[in-house]
C-alpha positions as CSV (number, residue, x, y, z in Angstrom):
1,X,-14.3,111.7,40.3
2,X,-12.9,114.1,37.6
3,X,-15.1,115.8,34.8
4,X,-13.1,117.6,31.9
5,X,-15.2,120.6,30.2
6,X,-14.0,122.0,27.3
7,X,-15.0,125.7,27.5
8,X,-14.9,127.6,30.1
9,X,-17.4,130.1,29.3
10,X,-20.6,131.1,30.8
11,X,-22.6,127.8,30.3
12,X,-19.3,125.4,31.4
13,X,-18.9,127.7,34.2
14,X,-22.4,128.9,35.2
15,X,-23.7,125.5,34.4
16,X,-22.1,122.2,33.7
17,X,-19.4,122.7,36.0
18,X,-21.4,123.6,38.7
19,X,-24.1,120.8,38.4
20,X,-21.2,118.3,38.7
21,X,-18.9,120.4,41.5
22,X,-21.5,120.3,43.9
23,X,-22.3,116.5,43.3
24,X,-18.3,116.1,44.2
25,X,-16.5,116.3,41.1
26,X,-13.7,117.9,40.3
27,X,-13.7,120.0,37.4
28,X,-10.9,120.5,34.9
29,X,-11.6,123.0,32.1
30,X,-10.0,123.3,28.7
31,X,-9.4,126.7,27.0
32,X,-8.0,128.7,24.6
33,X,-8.4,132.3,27.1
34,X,-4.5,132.5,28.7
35,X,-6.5,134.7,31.4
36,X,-9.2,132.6,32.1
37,X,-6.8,129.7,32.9
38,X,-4.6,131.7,35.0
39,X,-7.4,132.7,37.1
40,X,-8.8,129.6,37.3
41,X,-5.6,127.9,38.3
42,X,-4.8,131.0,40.7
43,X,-7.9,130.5,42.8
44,X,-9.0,127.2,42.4
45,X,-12.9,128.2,42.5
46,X,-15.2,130.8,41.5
47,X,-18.7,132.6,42.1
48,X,-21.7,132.2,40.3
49,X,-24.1,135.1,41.3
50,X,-27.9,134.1,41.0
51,X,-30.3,136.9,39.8
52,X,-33.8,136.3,39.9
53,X,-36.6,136.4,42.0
54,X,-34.7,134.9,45.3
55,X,-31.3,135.6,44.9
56,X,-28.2,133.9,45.8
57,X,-24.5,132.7,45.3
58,X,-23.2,129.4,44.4
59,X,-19.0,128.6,44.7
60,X,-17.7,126.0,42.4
61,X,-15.4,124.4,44.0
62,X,-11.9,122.5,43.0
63,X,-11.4,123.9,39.7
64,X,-8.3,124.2,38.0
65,X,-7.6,124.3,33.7
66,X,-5.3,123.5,31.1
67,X,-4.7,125.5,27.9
68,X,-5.8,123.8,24.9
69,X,-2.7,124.5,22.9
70,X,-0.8,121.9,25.6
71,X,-2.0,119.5,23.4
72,X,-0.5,116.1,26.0
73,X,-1.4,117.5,28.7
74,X,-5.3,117.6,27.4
75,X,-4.8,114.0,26.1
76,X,-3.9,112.7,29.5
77,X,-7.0,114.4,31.5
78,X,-9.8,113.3,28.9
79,X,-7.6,109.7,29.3
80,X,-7.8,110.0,32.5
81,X,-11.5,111.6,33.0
82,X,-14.8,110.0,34.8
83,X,-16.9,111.9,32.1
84,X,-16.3,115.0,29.3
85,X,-18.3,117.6,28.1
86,X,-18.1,120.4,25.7
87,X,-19.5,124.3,25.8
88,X,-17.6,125.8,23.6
89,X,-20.0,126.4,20.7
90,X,-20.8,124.9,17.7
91,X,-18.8,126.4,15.3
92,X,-15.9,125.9,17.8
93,X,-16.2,122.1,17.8
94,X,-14.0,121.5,14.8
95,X,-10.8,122.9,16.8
96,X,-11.4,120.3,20.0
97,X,-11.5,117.3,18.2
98,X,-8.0,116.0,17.7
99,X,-7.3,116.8,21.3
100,X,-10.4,114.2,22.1
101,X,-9.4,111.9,19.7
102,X,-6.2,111.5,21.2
103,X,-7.4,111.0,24.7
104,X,-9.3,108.6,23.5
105,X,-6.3,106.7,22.2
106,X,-4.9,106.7,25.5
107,X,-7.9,105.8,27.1
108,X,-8.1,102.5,24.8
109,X,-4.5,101.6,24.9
110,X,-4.5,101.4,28.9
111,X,-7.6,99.6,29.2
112,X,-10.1,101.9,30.8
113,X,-13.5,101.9,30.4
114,X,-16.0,103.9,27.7
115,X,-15.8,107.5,27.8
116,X,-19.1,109.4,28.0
117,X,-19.0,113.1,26.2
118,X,-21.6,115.2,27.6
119,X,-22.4,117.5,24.1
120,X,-23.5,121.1,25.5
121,X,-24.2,123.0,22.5
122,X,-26.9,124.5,20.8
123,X,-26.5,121.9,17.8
124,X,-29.4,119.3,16.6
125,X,-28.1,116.1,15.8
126,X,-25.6,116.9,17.6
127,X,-24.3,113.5,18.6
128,X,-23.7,112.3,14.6
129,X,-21.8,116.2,13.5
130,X,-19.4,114.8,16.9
131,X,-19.1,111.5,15.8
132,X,-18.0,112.4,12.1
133,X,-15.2,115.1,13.8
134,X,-13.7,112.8,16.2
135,X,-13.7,109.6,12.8
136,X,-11.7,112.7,11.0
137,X,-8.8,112.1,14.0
138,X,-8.9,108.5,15.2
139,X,-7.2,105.9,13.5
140,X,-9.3,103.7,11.0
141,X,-9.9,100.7,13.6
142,X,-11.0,102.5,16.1
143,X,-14.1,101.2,17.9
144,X,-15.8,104.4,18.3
145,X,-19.8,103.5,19.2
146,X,-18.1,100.3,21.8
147,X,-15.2,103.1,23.5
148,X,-17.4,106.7,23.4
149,X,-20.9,107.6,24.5
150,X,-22.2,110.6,22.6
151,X,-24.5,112.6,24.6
152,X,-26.9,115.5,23.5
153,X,-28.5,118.1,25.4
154,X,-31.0,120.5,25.7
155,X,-29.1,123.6,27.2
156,X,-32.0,126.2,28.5
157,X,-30.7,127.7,31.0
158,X,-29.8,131.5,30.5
159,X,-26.7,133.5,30.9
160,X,-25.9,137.1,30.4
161,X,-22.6,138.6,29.1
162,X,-21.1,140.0,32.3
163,X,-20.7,144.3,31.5
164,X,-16.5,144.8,31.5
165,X,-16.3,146.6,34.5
166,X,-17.2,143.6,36.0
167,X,-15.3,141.1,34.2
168,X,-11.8,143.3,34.8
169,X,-13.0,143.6,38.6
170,X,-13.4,139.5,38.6
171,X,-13.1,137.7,35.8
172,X,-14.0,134.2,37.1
173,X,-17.6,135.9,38.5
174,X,-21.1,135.0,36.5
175,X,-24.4,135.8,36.3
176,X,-27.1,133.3,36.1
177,X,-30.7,132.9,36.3
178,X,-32.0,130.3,39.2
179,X,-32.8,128.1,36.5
180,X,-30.7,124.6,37.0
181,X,-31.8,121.6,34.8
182,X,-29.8,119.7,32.3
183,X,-31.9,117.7,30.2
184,X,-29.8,115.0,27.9
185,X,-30.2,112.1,26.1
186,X,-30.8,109.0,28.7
187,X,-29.8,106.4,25.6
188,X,-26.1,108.3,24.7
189,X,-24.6,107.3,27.8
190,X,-22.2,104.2,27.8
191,X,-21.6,104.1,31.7
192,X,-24.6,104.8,33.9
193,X,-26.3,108.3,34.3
194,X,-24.1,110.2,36.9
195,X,-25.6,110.6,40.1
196,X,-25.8,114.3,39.6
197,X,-29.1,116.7,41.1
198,X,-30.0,118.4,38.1
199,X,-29.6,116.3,35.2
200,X,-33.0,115.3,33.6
201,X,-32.4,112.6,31.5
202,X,-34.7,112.0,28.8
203,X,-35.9,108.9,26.5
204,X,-37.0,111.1,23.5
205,X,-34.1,113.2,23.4
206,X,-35.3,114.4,19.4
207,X,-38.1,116.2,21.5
208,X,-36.5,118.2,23.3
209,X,-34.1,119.1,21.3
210,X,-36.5,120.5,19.2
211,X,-38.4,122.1,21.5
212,X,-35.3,124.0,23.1
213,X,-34.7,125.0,19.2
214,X,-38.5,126.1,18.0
215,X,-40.1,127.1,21.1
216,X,-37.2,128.8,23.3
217,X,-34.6,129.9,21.1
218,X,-37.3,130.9,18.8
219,X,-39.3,132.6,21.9
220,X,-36.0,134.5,22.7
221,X,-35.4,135.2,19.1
222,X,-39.0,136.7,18.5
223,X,-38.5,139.1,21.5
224,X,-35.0,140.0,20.3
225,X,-35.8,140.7,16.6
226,X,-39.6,142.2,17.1
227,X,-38.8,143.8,20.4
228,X,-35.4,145.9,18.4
229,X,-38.5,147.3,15.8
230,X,-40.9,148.3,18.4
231,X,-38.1,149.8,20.7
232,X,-34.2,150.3,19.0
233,X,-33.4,152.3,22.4
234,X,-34.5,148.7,24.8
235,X,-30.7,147.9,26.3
236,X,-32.0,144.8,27.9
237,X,-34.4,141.8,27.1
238,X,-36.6,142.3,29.6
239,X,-37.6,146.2,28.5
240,X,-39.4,144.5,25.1
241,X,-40.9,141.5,27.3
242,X,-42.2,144.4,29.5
243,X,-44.3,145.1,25.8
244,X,-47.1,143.3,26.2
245,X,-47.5,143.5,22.3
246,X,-44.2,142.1,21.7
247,X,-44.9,139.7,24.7
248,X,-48.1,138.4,23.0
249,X,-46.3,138.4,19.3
250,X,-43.5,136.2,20.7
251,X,-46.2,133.8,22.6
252,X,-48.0,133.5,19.4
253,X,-45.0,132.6,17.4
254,X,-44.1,130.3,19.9
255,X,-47.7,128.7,19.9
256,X,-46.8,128.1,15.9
257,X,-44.0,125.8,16.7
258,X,-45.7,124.5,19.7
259,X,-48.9,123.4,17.2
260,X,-46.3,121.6,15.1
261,X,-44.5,119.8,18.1
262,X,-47.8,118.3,19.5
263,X,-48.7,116.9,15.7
264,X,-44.8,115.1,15.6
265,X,-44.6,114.0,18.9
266,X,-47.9,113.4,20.3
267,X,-46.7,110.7,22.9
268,X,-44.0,113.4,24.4
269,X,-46.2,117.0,24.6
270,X,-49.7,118.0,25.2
271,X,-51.1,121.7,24.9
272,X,-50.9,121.8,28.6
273,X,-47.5,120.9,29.3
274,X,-46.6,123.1,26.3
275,X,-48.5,125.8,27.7
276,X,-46.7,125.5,31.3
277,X,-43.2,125.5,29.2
278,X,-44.5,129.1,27.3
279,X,-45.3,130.8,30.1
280,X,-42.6,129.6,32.1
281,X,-40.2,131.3,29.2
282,X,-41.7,134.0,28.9
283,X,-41.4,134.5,32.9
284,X,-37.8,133.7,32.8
285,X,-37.2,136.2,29.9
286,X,-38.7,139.2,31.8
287,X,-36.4,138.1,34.8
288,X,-35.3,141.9,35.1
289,X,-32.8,140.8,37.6
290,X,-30.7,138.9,35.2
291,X,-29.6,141.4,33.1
292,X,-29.8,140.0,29.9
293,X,-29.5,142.1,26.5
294,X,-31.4,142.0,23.6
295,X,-27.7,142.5,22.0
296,X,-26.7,139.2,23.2
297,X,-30.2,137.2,22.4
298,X,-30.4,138.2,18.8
299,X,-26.6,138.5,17.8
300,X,-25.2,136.2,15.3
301,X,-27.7,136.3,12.5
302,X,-26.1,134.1,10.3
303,X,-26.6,131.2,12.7
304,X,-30.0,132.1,13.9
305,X,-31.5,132.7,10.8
306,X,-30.1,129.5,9.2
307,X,-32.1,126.3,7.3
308,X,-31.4,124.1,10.5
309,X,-31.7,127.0,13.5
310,X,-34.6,128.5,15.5
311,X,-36.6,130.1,13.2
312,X,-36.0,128.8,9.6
313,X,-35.8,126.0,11.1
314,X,-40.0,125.9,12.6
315,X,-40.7,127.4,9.4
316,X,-40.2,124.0,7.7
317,X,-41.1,122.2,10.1
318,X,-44.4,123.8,10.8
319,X,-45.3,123.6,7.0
320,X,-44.4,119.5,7.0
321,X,-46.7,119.2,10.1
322,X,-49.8,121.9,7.9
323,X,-49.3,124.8,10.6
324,X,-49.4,128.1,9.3
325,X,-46.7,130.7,11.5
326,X,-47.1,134.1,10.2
327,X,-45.5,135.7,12.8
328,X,-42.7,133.4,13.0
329,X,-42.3,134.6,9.5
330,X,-42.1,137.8,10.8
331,X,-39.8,137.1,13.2
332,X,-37.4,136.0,10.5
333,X,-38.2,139.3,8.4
334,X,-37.3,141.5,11.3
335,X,-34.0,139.9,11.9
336,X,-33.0,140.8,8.6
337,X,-33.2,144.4,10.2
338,X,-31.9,144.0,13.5
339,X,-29.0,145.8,14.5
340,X,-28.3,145.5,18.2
341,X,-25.3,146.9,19.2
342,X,-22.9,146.0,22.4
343,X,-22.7,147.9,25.7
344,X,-20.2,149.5,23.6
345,X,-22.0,150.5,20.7
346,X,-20.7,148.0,18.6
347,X,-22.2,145.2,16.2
348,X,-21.3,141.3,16.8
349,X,-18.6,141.0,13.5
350,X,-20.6,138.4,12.0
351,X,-24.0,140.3,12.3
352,X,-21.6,143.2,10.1
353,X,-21.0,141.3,7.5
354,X,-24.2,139.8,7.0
355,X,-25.5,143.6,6.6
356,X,-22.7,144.4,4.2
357,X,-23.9,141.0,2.2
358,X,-27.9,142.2,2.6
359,X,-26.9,145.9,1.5
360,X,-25.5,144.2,-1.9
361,X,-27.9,141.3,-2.7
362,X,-31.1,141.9,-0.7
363,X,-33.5,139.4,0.3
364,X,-32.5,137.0,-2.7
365,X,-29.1,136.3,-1.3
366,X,-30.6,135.9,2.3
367,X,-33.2,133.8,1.6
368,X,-30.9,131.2,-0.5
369,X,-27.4,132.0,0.9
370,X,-28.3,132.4,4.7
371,X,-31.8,130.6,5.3
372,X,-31.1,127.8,2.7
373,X,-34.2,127.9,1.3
374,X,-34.6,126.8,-2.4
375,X,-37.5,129.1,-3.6
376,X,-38.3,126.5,-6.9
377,X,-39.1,124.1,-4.8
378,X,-42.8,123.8,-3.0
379,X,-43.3,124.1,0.9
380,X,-39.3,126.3,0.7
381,X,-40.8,128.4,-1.9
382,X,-44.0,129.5,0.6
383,X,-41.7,129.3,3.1
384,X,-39.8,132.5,1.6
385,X,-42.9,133.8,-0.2
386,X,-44.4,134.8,3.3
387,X,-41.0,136.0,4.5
388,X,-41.0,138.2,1.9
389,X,-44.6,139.3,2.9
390,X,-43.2,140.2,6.1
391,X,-40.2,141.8,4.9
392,X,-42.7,144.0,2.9
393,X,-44.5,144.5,5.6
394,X,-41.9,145.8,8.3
395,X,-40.0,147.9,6.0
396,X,-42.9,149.7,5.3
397,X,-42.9,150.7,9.2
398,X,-46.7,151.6,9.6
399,X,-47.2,153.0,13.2
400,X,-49.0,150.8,13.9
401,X,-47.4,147.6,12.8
402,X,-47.7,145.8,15.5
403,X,-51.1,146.0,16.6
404,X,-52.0,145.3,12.8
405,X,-50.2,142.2,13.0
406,X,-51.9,141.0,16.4
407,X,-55.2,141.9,14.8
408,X,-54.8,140.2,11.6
409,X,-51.6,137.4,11.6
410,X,-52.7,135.4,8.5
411,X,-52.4,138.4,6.6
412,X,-49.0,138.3,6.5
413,X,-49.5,135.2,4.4
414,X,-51.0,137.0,1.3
């Protein structure tokens, strides 16, 4: 049995990879990192190093990988392949797709069966945006919903960047929490589910898609962006969780979007099993063990503050559901001022230019420009009204700003 990733950074690696290696697959990645591929092909297996509260090692066995420029050569392995999948980030999809769509080809013309695509990325609908890419590359006729199961995930488990003295002692060694649970979309598959420990397959896939988006990303996001303002010096994630205030502040925002979740799918959550999931986050991101950086959790600010991601994203969704979220409103407003730097002291490139765009056309352009939001219309206008609140608010910098806010959330809303 043969599974084709394409990405092989820390979540093909850490997790997909893994999940399927030790069920008896061999794994063949796809990359663009000349390195990475060398290694991979030089030792045929690497380590994943578990740091949490009982620590361990896992090998991956019978690896190996193919550079994604060797266009053929990728063609023939996803022909050839028992299942895909894809970690390789969402804005990176566009650049796989016509090595896909080629296999694919193959795959038809010599009679196999349906290909099932395994989508591992932090994208909602996630399943039609694939779809639409791989139609852009495959001829006109071809049967795509009979030939390709589209399948979407919910990708919690959490991975830190490895510090460079570690990745130029080993570059094929990870970090990763104990966590180990892929849940997907039981209905996208075309063959049946692999046989795989690990994989949760799930009949209301919508769910928990957007409960991965509006109660952990956004968890992680609130603990990133609030934790920066209560602490600029915290290095790592769990230093702000250690804040009880900025602990309780990201449990209450995630209790907004929780509210809103029970009221749209009533037959899939109930406060207690959203409880359990809160707590067990918040757990998981004081694992001290793990390493994880509140540079990596809040980077890439025009993403995570966008219409569709974690927290623009509740905002509009706890509005069409009557939930008021002043903190996650907050949350928003104080990642318009976070500026967490790298192990080097550098900014994520993206998060630069975003405060270059800020600097020139304040929180009109970032309202419109990066959250989406159309102020003239109703629930979109409130939506940036209370942002704007917030914004207020935090730049301000009271001493006490966070107290205030736990004492008194809705009046962020005024």
């Amino acid at each position: 049995m043969q599974l084709v990733v394409f990405g092989a950074g820390n979540i093909g690696r850490s997790f997909i990879a893994q999940l399927f290696s030790r069920a008896g697959y061999r794994v063949v990645f796809v990359d663009i990192d000349e390195e990475l591929i060398a290694a991979l092909n030089r030792e045929g297996r690497y380590r994943i190093e578990i740091r949490d509260r009982t620590p361990g090692e896992i090998w991956v066995e019978g690896v190996s990988a193919i550079p994604a420029r060797a266009g053929e050569e990728v063609a023939r392995a996803v022909a050839a392949a028992d299942i895909v999948a894809t970690a390789v980030g969402a804005a990176a999809l566009p650049q796989i797709y016509s090595n896909i769509a080629a296999g694919l080809v193959l795959r038809r013309d010599s009679g196999e069966a349906p290909l099932d695509i395994i989508i591992c990325e932090n994208l909602r609908n996630a399943a039609e945006i694939f779809a639409e890419g791989l139609r852009k590359h495959l001829p006109p006729d071809f049967p795509l919903e009979a030939c390709v199961g589209l399948v979407e995930t919910s990708i919690g488990k959490m991975v830190p960047i490895m510090p460079e003295e570690v990745r130029r002692r080993d570059p094929l060694l990870l970090y990763a929490e104990a966590y180990n649970t892929l849940i997907l979309d039981a209905k996208g598959f075309k063959n049946p589910i692999p046989a795989v420990p690990g994989l949760d397959p799930k009949e209301n896939m919508a769910a928990h898609v957007d409960r991965k988006a509006f109660i952990h990303n956004l968890g992680h996001a609130a603990c990133a962006y609030l934790g920066y303002l209560a602490n600029p010096q915290a290095r790592y994630i769990w230093e702000v969780v250690a804040d009880g205030r900025v602990c309780e502040a990201a449990r209450r925002a995630m209790w907004e979007s929780a509210a809103a979740l029970l009221r749209r799918y009533p037959d899939e959550f109930d406060e207690e099993n959203q409880q359990a999931h809160i707590e067990d986050l918040l757990a998981r991101f004081g694992n001290k063990d793990l390493g994880d950086t509140v540079y990596r959790v809040g980077r890439d600010l025009p993403r995570k503050l966008g219409r569709d991601d974690r927290l623009v994203g509740a905002l509009l969704m706890d509005a069409e559901h009557g939930v008021e979220a002043p903190i996650t409103a907050l949350c928003v407003a104080a990642g318009f001022l976070f500026c967490g730097t790298d192990e080097r002291g550098q900014a994520f490139p993206p998060d630069r230019e975003f405060a270059e765009h800020l600097g020139r056309g304040g929180l009109d352009w970032a309202l419109s420009k990066v959250c989406g939001l159309n102020e003239a219309a109703g629930d979109e206008g409130a939506i940036a009204g209370h942002i704007r609140r917030a914004h207020q608010y935090l730049t301000r910098r009271a001493a006490d700003w966070l107290e205030t806010v736990l004492a008194c959330p809705a009046s962020l809303l005024r």
